[in-house]
C-alpha positions as CSV (number, residue, x, y, z in Angstrom):
1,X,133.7,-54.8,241.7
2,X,136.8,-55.7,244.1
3,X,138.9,-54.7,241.4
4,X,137.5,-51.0,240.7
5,X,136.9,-50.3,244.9
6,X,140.9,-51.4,245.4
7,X,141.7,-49.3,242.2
8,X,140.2,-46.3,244.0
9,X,142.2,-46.2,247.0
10,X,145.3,-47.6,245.2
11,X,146.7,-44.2,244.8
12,X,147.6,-43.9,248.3
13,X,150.7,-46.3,248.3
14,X,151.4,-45.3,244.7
15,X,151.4,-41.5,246.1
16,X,153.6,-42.6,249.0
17,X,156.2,-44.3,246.7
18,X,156.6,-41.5,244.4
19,X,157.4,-38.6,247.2
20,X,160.4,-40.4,248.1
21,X,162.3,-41.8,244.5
22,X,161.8,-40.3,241.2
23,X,160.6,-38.3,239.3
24,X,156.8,-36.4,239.2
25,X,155.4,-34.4,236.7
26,X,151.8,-33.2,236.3
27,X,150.0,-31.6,233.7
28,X,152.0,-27.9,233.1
29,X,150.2,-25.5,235.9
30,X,149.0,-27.4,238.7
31,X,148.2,-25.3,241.8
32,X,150.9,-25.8,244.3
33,X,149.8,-26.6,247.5
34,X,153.3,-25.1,249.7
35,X,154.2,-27.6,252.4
36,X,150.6,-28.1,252.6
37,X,151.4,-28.8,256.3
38,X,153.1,-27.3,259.6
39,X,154.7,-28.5,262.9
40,X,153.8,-31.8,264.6
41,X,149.7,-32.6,265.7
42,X,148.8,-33.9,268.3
43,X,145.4,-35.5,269.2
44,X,143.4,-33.5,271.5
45,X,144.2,-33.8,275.3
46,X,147.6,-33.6,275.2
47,X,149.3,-32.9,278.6
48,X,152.5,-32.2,277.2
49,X,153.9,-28.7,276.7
50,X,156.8,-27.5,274.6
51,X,159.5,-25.3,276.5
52,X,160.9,-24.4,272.9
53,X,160.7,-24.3,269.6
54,X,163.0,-23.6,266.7
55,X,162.2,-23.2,262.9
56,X,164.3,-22.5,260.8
57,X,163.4,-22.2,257.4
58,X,166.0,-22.6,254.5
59,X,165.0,-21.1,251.3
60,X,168.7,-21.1,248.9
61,X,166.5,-21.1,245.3
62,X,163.5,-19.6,243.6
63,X,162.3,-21.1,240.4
64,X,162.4,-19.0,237.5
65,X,159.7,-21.3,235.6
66,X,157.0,-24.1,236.6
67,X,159.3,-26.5,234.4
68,X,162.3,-25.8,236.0
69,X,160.9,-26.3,239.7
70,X,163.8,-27.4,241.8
71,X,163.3,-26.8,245.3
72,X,166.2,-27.8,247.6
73,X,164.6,-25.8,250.5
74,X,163.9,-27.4,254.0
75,X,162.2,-26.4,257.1
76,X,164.5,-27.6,260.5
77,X,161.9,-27.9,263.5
78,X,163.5,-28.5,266.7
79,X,161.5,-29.0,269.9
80,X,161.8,-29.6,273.7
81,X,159.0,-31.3,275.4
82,X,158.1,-31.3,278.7
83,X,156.0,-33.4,280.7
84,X,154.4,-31.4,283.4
85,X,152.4,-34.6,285.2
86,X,153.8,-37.2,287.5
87,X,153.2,-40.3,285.1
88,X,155.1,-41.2,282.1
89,X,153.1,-40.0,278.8
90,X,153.6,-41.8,275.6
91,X,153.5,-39.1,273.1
92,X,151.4,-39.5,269.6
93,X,152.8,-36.9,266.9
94,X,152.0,-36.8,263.3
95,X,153.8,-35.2,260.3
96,X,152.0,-34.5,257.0
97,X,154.2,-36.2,254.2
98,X,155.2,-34.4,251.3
99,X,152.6,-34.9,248.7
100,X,154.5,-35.5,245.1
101,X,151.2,-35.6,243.2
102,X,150.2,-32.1,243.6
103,X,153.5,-30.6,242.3
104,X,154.6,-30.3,238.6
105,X,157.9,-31.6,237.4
106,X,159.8,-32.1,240.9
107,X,162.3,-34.4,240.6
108,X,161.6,-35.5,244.8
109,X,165.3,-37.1,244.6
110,X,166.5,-33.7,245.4
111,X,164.1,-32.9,248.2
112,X,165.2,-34.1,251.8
113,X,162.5,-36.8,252.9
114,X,161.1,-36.4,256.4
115,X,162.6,-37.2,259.1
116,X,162.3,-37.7,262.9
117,X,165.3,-37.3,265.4
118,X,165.2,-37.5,269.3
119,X,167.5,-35.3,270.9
120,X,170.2,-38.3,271.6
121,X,170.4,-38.3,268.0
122,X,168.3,-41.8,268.0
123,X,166.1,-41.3,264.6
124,X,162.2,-43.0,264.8
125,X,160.7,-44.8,261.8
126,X,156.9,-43.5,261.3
127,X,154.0,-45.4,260.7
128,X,152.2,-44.8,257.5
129,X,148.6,-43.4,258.4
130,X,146.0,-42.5,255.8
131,X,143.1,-39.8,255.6
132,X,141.1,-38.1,253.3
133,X,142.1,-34.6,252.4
134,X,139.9,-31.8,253.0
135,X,137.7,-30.3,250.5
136,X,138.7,-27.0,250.4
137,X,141.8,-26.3,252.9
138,X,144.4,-28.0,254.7
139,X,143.1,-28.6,258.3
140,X,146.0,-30.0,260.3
141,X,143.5,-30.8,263.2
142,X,140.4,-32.2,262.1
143,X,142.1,-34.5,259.8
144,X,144.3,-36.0,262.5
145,X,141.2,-36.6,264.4
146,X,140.5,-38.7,261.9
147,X,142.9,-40.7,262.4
148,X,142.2,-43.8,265.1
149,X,143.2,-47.3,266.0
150,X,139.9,-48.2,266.1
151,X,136.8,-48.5,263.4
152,X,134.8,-45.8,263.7
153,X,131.1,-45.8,263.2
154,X,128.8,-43.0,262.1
155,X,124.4,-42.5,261.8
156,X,124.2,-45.2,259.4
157,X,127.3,-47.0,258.6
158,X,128.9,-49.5,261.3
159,X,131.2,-52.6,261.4
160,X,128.4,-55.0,261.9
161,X,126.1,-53.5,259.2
162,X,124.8,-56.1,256.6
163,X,126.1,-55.6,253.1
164,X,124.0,-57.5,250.7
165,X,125.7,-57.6,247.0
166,X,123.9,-58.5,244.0
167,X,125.4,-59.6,240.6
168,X,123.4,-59.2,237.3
169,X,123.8,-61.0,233.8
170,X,123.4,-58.8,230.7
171,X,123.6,-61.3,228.0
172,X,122.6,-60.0,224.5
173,X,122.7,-61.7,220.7
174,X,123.5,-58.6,218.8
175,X,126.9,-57.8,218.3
176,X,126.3,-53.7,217.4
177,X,124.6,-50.9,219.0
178,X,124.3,-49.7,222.1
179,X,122.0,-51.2,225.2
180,X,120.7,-49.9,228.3
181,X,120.4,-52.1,231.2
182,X,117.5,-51.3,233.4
183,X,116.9,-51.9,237.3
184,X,113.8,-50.8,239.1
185,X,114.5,-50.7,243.1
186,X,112.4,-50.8,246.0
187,X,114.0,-49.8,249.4
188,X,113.6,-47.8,252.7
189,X,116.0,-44.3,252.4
190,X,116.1,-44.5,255.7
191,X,117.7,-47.8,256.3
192,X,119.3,-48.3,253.2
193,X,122.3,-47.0,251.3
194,X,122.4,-47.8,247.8
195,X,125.7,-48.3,245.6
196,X,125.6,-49.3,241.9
197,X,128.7,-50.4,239.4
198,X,129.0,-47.3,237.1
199,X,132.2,-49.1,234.9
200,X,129.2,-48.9,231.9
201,X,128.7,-44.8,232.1
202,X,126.0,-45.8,234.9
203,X,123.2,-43.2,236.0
204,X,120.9,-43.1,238.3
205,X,117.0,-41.5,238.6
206,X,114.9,-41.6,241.2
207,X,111.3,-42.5,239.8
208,X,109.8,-41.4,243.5
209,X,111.3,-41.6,247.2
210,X,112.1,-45.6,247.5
211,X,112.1,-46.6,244.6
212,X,115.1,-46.0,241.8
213,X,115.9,-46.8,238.3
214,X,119.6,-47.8,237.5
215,X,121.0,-47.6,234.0
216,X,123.5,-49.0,232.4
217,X,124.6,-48.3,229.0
218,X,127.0,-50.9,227.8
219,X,127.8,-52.3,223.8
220,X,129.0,-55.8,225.5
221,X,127.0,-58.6,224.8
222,X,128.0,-60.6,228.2
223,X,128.5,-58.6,231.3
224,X,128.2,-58.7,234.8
225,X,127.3,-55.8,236.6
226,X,127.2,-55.6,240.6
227,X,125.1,-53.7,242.8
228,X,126.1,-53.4,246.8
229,X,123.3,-52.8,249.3
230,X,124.1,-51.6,252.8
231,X,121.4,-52.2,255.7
232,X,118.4,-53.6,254.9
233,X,117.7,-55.2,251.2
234,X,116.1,-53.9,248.7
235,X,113.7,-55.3,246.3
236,X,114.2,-55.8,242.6
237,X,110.7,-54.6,241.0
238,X,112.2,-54.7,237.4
239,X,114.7,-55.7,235.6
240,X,115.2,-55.5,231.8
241,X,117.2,-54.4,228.6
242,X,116.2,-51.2,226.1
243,X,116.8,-49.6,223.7
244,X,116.9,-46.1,224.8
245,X,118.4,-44.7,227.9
246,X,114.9,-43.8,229.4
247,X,113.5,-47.6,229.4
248,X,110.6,-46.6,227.5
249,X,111.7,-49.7,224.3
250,X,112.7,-53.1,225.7
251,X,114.8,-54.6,223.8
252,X,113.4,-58.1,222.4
253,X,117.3,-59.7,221.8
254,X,118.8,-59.2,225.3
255,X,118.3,-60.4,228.8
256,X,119.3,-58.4,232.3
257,X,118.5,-61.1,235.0
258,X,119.8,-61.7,238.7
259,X,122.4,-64.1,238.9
260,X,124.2,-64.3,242.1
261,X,123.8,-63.2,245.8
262,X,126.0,-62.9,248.9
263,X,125.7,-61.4,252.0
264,X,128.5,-60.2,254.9
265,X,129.4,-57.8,257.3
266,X,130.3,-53.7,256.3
267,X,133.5,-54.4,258.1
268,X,133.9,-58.0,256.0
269,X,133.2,-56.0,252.8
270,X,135.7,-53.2,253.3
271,X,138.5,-56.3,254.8
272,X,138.0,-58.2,251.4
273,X,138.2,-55.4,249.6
274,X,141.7,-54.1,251.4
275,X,143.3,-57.4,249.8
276,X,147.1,-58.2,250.6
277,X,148.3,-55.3,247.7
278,X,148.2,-52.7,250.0
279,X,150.5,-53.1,253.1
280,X,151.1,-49.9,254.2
281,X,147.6,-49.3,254.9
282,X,146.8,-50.6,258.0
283,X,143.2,-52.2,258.2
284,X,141.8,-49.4,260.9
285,X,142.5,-46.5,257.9
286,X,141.4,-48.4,255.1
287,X,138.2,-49.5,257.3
288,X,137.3,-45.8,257.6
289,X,138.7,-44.3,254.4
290,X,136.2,-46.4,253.3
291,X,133.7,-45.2,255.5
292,X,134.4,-41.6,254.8
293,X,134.3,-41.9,251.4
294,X,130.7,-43.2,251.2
295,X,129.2,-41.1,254.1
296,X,130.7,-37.9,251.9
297,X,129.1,-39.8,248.3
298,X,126.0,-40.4,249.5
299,X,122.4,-38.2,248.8
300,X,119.0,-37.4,250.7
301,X,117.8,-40.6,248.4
302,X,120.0,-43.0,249.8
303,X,122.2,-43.6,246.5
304,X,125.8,-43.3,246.5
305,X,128.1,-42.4,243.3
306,X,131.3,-42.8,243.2
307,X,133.0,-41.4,240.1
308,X,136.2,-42.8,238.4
309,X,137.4,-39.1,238.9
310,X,138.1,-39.4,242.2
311,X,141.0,-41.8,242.2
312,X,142.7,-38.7,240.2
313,X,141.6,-35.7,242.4
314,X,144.0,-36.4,245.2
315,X,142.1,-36.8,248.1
316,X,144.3,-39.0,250.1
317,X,146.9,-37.5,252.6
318,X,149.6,-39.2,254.2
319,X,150.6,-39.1,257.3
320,X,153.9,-40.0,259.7
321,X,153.1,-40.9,262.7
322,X,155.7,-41.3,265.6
323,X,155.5,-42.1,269.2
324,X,157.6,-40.5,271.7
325,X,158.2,-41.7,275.0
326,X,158.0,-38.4,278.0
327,X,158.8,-39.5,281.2
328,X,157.2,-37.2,284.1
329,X,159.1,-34.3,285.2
330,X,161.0,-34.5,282.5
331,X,162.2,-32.7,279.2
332,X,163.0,-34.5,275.8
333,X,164.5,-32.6,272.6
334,X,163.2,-33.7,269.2
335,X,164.2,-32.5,265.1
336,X,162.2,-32.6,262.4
337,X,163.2,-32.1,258.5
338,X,160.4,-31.8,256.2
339,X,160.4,-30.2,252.4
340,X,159.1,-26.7,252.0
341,X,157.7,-25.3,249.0
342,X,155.9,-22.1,247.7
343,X,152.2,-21.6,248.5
344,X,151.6,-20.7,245.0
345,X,153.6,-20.6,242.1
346,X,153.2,-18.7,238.7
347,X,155.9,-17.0,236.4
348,X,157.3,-15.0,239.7
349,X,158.9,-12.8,240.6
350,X,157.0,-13.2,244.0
351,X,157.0,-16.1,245.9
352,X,154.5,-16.9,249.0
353,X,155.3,-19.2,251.6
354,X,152.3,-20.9,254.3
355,X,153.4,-22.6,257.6
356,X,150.7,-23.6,260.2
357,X,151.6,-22.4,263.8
358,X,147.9,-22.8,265.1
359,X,148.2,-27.0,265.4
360,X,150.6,-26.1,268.1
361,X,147.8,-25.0,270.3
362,X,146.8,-28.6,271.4
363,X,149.9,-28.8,273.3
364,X,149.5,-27.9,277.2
365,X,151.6,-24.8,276.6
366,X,154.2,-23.3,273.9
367,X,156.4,-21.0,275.3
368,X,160.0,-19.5,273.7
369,X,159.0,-19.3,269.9
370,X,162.2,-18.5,267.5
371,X,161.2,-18.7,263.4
372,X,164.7,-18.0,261.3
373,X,164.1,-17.6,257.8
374,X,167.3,-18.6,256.0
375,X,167.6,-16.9,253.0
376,X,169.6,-14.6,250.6
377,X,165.7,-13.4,248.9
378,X,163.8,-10.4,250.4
379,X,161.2,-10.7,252.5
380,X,158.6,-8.6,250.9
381,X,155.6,-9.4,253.2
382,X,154.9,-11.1,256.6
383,X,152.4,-11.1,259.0
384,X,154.7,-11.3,261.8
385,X,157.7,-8.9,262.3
386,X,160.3,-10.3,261.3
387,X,163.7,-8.4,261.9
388,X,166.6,-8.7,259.0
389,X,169.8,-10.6,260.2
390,X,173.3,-11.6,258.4
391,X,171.8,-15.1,256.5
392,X,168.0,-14.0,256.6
393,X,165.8,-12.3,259.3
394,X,164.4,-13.8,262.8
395,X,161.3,-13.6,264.5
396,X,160.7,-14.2,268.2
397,X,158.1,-14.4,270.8
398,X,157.9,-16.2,274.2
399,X,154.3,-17.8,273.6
400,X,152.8,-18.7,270.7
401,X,151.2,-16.1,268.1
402,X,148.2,-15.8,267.2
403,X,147.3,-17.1,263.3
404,X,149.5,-18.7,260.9
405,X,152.8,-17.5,259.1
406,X,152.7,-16.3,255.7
407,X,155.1,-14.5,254.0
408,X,156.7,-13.4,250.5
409,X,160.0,-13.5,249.0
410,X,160.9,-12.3,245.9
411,X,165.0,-11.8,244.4
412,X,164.9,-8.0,245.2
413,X,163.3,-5.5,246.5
414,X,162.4,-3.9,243.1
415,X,161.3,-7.2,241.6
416,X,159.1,-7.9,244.8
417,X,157.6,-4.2,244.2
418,X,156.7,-5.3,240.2
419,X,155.5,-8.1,241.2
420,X,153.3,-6.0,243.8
421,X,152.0,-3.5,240.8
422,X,151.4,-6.7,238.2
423,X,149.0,-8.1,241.4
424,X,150.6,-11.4,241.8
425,X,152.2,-10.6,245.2
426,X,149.2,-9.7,247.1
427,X,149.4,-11.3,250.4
428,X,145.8,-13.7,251.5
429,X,145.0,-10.4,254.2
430,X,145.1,-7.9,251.8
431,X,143.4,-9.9,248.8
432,X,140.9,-10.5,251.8
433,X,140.8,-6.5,252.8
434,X,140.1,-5.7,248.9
435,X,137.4,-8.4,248.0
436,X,135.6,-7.0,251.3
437,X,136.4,-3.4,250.4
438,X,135.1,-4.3,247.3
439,X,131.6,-5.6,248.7
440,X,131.1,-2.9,251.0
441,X,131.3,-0.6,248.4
442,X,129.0,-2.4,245.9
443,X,126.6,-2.7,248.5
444,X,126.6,0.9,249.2
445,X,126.4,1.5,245.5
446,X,123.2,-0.1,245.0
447,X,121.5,1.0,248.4
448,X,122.6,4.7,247.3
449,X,120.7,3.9,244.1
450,X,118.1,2.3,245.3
451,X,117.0,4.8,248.0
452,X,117.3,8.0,244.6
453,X,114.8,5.4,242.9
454,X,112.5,5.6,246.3
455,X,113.0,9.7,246.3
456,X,112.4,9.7,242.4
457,X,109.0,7.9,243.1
458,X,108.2,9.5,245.8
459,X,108.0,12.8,244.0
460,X,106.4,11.6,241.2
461,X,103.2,10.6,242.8
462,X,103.0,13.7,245.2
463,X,103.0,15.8,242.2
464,X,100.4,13.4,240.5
465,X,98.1,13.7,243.4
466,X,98.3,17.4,243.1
């Protein structure tokens, strides 16, 4: 059991490695993700306000093919902070890492790792912090959030909540064929959390609220299987081996009996379980990855399934974090470097680039916004107004806009405008304008139809009744 929980959150370090040495390739067509980040976060609160900021984006290549995806481009943040209060403000910022795994056939050797300069050139080593990703989009904020020097607790799950874990013995005599190891529960829902060892193909059905049958199908004839309990314990009502998945033959040449017991702390479990393999993961965000990922695993039954798919999804983000001393009254300068990458990437000619500006809101204030797009491609689409200069085109405002950048770049302006007619160069605004267009007029389609039907009927029986 130790061994499968640490092999589920193994791929965070593994993840970590591989963005900054070698080479990482993916099966042919996975869905790039762009920088699948922004500026620097800061945690809500913050009382410090930038006076500028600089990006400029560097964009020398486009690929011409998904196997020939060398990206040398970089995006150049530079920053000046001010602190506004009369007390010296230690200053919290975090930097999403570049994320190897979702990219096919980068080699990350050529892509500049991030990095973190102050403005006397003095360059700060991160700390490595962990979260899960979001389900459907990259949300800078609420996933910092998530990330705390403490252990966080939610409804059910706490550091001090009992963990009871319970080993089984499946022991058979026949050597052949396949056998189902049975377990009949009895619990409360609402004080317990269920979670069963599914290395056997295990399922679960709930015979009626509290009380569960686990199966186990398995061709070993000496196994142990392990089943963790969170909160209060739960009662073994049956335990047994058939011959069919449903437990309706019991198998006369096998025996599925209890064999072992312990009992600890949630926040015991999840340290044991942490081990010493995993060093850059410090015990707070392993603590409440853990937590996350059973609160998000978990049904209205109490049971929680975890499958071995989810060490392959990529639902781990890194983070840098760096702290940055402000004294009051005072302004600091700051760089970043981070890798930038398309949005979405087919066969081209069209390229789309994401950055997130919207993060920036946390600080007290932005003021004296400059975004240079480096670049010898043209700019077929932005949502801001960009103005073409020698080397690219600039953009500037003196607070910060409102929504994120996006924009397209394509190697001409006719293969931008072929890529427009083929439909792969639709920006996310329009595709949103024609799937609503699209409603709207379905909608009025079928009310139009439905009202002739009404008419139609109408008129029928007024000229039956007469």
């Amino acid at each position: 059991m130790k061994k499968k929980w640490g092999t589920l959150l193994l791929a965070l370090p593994i993840t970590l490695a591989a963005a900054t040495s070698g080479v990482v390739r993916a099966e042919a067509g996975s869905k790039f993700e762009g920088t699948d980040g922004c500026g620097v976060v800061v945690k809500k609160g913050c009382p410090i306000e930038i006076e500028r900021e600089e990006i400029r984006m560097q964009i020398s290549e486009l690929a011409a093919s998904s196997s020939d995806m060398v990206c040398p481009s970089v995006v150049n943040t530079t920053y000046e902070f001010y602190n506004p209060t009369g007390e010296d403000t230690e200053l919290c910022l975090y930097l999403p890492a570049f994320d190897a795994c979702a990219y096919a056939g980068i080699d990350t050797s050529l892509l500049p790792k991030t990095t973190f300069r102050t403005g006397k050139g003095e360059e700060l080593s991160p700390r490595y912090r962990f979260t899960f990703r979001s389900v459907f989009s990259f949300d800078a904020e609420a996933e910092v959030d998530r990330i705390e020097d403490v252990r966080r607790s939610d409804q059910f799950f706490s550091p001090d909540l009992p963990v009871t874990r319970t080993f089984y013995r499946l022991k058979r005599t026949a050597s052949e064929g396949r056998a189902y190891a049975q377990l009949i529960l009895k619990y409360n829902p609402a004080r317990t959390r269920i979670y069963f060892d599914n290395r056997f193909g295990g399922a679960k059905t709930v015979v009626e609220d509290g009380l569960v049958r686990l199966t186990w199908e398995t061709e070993e004839t000496d196994a142990e299987i392990e089943v963790c309990v969170f909160g209060d314990a739960a009662e073994t009502v049956d335990a047994f081996v058939s011959t069919d998945g449903e437990g309706k033959m019991r198998a006369s040449d096998a025996s599925f009996t209890r064999s072992e017991e312990a009992a600890e702390s949630f926040s015991a479990f999840v340290s044991r379980m942490k081990g010493d393999g995993k060093p850059l993961i410090c015990e707070e965000d392993w603590y409440n990855l853990f937590l996350d990922l059973l609160s998000s695993r978990g049904n209205r039954f109490g049971l929680i399934y975890v499958p071995t798919e989810w060490i392959s999804e990529g639902r781990l983000r890194t983070w840098y974090e760096y702290k940055l001393s402000v004294p009051a009254g005072e302004h600091i300068m700051a760089e970043t470097s981070t890798p930038l990458l398309p949005t979405a990437f087919g066969s081209g000619p069209v390229f789309r680039f994401d950055y997130l500006l919207s993060p920036a809101r946390r600080f007290a204030a932005v003021k004296n916004l400059d975004i240079y797009i480096e670049t010898p491609f043209y700019l077929g689409y932005s949502n801001f107004s960009f103005r073409r200069e020698e080397g690219g085109y600039h953009f500037e405002r003196e607070e910060l806009p409102i929504g994120e950048l996006s924009f397209a770049l394509a190697s001409s302006e006719e293969a931008y405008a072929s890529g427009q007619s083929a439909g792969s160069g639709l920006s996310p605004s329009m595709k949103l304008a024609v799937i609503l267009l699209s409603v709207l007029a379905g909608g009025a389609l079928v009310a139009g139809v439905a009202a002739l039907l009404i008419v139609k009927l109408r008129k029928k029986r007024f000229s039956q009744k007469h």
